[in-house]
GUKE-649862 format. One record per residue: residue number from 1; residue in one letter; x, y, z of N, C-alpha, C in turn. Coordinates in pm, 1 decimal, m for minus. Layout:
 resi resn     n.xx     n.yy     n.zz    ca.xx    ca.yy    ca.zz     c.xx     c.yy     c.zz
  NUM    A        X        Y        Z        X        Y        Z        X        Y        Z
...
***
This chain:
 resi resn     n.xx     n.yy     n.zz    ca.xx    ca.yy    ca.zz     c.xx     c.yy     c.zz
    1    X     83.1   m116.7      0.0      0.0      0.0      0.0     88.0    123.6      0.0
    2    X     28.4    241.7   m102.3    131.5    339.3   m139.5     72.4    417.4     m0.7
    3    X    197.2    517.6     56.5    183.5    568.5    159.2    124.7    668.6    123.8
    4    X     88.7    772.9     64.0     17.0    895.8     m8.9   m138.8    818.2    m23.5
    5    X   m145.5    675.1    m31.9   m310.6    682.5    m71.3   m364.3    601.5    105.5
    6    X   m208.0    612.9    186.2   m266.8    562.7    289.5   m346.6    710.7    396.9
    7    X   m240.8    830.7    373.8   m284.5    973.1    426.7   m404.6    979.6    314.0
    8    X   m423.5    998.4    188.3   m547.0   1035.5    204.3   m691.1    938.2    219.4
    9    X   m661.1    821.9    259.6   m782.3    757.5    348.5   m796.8    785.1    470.2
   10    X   m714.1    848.6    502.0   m695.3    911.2    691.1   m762.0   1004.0    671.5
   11    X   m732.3   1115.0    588.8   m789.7   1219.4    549.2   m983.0   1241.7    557.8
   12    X   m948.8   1142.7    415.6  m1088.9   1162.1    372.7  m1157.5   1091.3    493.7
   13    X  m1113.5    985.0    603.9  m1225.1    933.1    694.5  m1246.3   1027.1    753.2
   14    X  m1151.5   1085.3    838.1  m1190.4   1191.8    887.7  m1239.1   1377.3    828.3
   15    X  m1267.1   1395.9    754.7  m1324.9   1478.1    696.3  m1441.3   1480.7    643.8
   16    X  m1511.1   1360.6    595.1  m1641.2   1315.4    532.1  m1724.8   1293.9    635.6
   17    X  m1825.1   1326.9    675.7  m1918.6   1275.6    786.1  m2000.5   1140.9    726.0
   18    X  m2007.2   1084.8    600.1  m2086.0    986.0    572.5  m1975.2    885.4    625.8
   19    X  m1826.1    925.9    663.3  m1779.6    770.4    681.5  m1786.8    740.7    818.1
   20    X  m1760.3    588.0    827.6  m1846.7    547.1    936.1  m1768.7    414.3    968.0
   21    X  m1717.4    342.1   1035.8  m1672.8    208.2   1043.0  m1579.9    187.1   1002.3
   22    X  m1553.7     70.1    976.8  m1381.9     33.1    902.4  m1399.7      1.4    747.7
   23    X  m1286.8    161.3    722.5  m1258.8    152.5    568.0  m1152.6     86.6    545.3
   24    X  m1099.1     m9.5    478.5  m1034.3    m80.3    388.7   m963.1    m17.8    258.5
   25    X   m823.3     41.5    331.8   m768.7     70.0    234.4   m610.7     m6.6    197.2
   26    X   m671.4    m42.0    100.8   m565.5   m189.6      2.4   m589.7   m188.4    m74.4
   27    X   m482.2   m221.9   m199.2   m441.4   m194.7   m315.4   m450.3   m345.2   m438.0
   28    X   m340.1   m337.0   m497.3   m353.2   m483.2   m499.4   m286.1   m600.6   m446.8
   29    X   m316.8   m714.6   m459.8   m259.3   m797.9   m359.8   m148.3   m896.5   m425.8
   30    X    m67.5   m911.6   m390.7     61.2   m981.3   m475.6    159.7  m1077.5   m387.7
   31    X    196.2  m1149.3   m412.8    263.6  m1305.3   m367.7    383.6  m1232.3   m394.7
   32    X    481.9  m1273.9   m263.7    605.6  m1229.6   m218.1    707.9  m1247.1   m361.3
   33    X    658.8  m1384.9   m477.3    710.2  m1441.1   m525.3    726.2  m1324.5   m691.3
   34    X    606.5  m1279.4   m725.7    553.5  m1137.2   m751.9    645.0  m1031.3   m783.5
   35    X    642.8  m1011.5   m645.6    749.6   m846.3   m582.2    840.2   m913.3   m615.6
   36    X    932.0   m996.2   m548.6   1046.0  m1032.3   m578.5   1112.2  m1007.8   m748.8
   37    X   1019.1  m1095.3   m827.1   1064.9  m1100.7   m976.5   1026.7   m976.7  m1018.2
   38    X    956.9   m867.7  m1020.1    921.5   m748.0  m1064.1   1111.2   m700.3   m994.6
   39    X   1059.4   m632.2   m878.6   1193.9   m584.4   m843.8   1319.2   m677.2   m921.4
   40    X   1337.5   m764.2   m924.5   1463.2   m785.8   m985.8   1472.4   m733.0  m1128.0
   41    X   1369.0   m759.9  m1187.0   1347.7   m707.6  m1327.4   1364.1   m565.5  m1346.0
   42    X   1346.0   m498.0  m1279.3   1342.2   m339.8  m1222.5   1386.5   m278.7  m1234.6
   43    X   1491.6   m352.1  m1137.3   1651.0   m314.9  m1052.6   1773.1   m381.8  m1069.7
   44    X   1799.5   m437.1  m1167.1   1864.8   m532.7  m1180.0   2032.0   m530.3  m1104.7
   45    X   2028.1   m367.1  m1093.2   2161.4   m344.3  m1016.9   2184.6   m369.7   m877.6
   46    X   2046.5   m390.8   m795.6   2067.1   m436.4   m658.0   2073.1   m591.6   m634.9
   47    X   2093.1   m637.0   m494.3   2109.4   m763.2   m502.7   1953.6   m795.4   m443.8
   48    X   1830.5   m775.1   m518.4   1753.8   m886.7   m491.5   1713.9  m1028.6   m503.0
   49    X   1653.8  m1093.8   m379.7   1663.8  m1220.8   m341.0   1595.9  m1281.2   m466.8
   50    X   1641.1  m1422.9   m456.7   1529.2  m1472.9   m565.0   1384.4  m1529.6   m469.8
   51    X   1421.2  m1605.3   m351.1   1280.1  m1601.0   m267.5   1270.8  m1588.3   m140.1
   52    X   1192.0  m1572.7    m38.3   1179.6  m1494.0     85.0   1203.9  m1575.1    198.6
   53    X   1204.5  m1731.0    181.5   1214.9  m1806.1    274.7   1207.7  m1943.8    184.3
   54    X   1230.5  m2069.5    246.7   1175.4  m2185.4    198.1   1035.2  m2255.9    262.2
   55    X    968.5  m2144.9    343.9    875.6  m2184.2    394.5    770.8  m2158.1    307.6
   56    X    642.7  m2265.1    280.9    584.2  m2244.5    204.5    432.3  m2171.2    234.6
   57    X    381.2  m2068.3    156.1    264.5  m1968.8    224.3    137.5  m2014.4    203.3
   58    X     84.5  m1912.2    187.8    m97.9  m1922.2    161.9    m76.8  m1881.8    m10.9
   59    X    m77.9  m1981.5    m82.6   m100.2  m1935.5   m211.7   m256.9  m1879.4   m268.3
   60    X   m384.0  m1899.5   m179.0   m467.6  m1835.7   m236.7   m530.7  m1736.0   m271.1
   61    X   m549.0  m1718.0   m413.4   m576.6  m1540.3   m421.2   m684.0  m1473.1   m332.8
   62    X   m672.3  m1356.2   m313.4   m752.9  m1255.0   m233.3   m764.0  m1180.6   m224.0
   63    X   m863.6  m1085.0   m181.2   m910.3   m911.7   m253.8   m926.2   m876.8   m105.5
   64    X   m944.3   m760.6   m109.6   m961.4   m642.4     22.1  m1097.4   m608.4    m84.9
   65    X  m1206.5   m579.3     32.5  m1371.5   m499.3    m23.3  m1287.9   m343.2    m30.5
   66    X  m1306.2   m254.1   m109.5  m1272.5   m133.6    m66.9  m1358.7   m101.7   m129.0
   67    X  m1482.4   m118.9   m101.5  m1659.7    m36.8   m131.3  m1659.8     65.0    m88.4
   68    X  m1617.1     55.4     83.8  m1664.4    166.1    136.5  m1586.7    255.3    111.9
   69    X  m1460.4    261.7    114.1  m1371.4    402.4    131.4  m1367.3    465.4    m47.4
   70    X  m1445.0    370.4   m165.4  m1460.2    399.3   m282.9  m1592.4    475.2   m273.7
   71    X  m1689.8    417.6   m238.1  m1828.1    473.2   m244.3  m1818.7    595.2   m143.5
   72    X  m1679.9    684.6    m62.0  m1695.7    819.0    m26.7  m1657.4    886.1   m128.6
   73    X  m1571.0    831.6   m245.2  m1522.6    911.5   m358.5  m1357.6    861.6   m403.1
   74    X  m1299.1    765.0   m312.4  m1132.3    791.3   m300.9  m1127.6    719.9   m407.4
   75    X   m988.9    752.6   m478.7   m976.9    762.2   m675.5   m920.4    635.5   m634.0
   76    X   m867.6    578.1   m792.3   m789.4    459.6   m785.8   m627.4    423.6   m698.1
   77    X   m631.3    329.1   m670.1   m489.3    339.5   m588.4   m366.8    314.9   m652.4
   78    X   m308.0    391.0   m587.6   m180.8    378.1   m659.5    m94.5    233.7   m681.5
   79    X    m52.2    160.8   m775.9    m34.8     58.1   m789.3     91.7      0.5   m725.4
   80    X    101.5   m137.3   m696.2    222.8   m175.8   m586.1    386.6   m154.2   m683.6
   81    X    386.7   m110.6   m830.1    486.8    m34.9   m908.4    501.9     95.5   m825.5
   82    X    463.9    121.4   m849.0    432.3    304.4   m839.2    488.3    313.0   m681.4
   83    X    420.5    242.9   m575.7    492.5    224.8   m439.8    628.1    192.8   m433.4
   84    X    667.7     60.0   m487.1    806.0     44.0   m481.2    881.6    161.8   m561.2
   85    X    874.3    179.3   m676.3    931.9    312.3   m728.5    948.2    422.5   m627.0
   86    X    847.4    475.2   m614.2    855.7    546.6   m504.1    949.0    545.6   m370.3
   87    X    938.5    434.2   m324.7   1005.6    391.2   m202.6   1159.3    382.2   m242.0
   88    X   1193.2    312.7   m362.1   1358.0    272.7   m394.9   1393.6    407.2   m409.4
   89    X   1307.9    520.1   m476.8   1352.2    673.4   m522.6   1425.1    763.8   m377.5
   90    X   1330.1    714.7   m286.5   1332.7    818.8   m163.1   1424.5    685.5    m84.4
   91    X   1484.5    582.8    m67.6   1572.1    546.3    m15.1   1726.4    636.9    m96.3
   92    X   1681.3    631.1   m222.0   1824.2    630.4   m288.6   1842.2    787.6   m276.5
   93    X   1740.3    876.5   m219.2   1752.3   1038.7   m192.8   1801.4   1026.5    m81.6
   94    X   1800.5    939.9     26.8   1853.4    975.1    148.5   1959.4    926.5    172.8
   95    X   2004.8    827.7     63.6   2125.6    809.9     64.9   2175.2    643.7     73.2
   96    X   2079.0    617.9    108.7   2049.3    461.8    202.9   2060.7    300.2     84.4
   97    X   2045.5    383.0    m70.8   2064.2    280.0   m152.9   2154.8    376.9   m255.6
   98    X   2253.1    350.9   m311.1   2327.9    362.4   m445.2   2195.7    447.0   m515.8
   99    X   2283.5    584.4   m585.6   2187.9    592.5   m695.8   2221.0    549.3   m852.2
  100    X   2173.1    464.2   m940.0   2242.0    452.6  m1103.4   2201.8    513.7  m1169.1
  101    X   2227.1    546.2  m1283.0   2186.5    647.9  m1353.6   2095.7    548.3  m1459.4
  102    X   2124.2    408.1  m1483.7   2022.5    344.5  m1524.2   1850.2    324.4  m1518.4
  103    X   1841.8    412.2  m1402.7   1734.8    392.4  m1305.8   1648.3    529.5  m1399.7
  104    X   1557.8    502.0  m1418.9   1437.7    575.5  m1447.0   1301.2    560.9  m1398.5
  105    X   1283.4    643.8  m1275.6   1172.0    574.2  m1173.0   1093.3    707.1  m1216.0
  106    X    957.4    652.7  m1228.2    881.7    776.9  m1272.9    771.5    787.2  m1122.9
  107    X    830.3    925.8  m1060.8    776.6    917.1   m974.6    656.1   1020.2   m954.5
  108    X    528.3   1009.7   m850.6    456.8   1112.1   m859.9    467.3   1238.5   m779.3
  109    X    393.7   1334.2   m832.6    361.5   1464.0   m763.4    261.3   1469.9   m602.4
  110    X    274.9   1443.9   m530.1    159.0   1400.5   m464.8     62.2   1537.5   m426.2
  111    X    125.5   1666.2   m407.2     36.1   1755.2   m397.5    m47.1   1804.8   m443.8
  112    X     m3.6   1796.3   m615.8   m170.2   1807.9   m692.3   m286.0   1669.1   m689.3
  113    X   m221.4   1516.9   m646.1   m310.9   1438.6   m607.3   m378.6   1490.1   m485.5
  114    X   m341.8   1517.9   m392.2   m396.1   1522.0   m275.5   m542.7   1647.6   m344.3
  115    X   m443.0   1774.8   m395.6   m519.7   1863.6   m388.9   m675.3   1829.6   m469.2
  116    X   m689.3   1756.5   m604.6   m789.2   1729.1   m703.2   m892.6   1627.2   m601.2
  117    X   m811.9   1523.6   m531.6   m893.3   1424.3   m459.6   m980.8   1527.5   m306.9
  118    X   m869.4   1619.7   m264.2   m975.1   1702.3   m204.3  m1093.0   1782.8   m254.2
  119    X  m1089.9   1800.9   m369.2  m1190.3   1872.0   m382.9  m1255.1   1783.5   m454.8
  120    X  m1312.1   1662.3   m468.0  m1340.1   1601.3   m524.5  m1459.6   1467.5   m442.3
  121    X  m1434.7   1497.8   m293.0  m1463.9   1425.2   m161.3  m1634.1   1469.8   m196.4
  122    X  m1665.3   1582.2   m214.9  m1805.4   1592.3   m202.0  m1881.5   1528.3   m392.9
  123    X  m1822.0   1452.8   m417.5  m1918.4   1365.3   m509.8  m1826.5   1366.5   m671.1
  124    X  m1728.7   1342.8   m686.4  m1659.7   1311.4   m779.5  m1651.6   1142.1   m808.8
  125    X  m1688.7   1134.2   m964.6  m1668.6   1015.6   m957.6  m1510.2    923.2   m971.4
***
């Protein structure tokens, strides 16, 4: 889950008076096995693992309802690309990963998201 669509579900719960209960905010859902081969494909310059353990998981697929925190208005989520991008960008700004110049991470603006999705809370589809 991208951290920008996790503030504005904080946001919008608390700002909307129709919300009410537990909103469900999750993105899509992806097998460790997934992330792994994306990121390597990615990144090919870091040393990612090829798998996370030899223990074997819950292979069955599964969705998060996100009715409710959709039916107050909140736009599509940002995809688990777009997160890791994000995340490898702002490690490698603080210093914490190598930067390559191979790397072309297209990252977003989040203040004009925030700003369009705010004004958008009272009935945008």
């Amino acid at each position: 889950m991208h951290v920008d669509d996790v503030v504005l579900c904080h946001v919008l719960a608390m700002e909307d008076a129709r919300a009410s209960g537990r909103l469900i905010c999750s993105c899509d859902v992806a097998h460790w096995s997934e992330i792994l081969g994306s990121l390597r494909e990615r990144y090919p310059q870091y040393p990612i693992p090829t798998e996370c353990s030899a223990r074997k998981g819950d292979d069955r697929p599964h969705r998060m309802d996100t009715g409710k925190v959709r039916a107050l208005g909140f736009p599509p989520f940002l995809s688990l690309q777009q997160m890791f991008d994000d995340c490898i960008k702002s490690f490698q700004d603080k210093g914490l990963l190598p930067w390559s110049p191979k790397l072309k991470l297209q990252s977003i603006d989040v203040v004009p998201r925030l700003m369009n999705e705010t004004s958008c809370i009272d009935g945008c589809q």
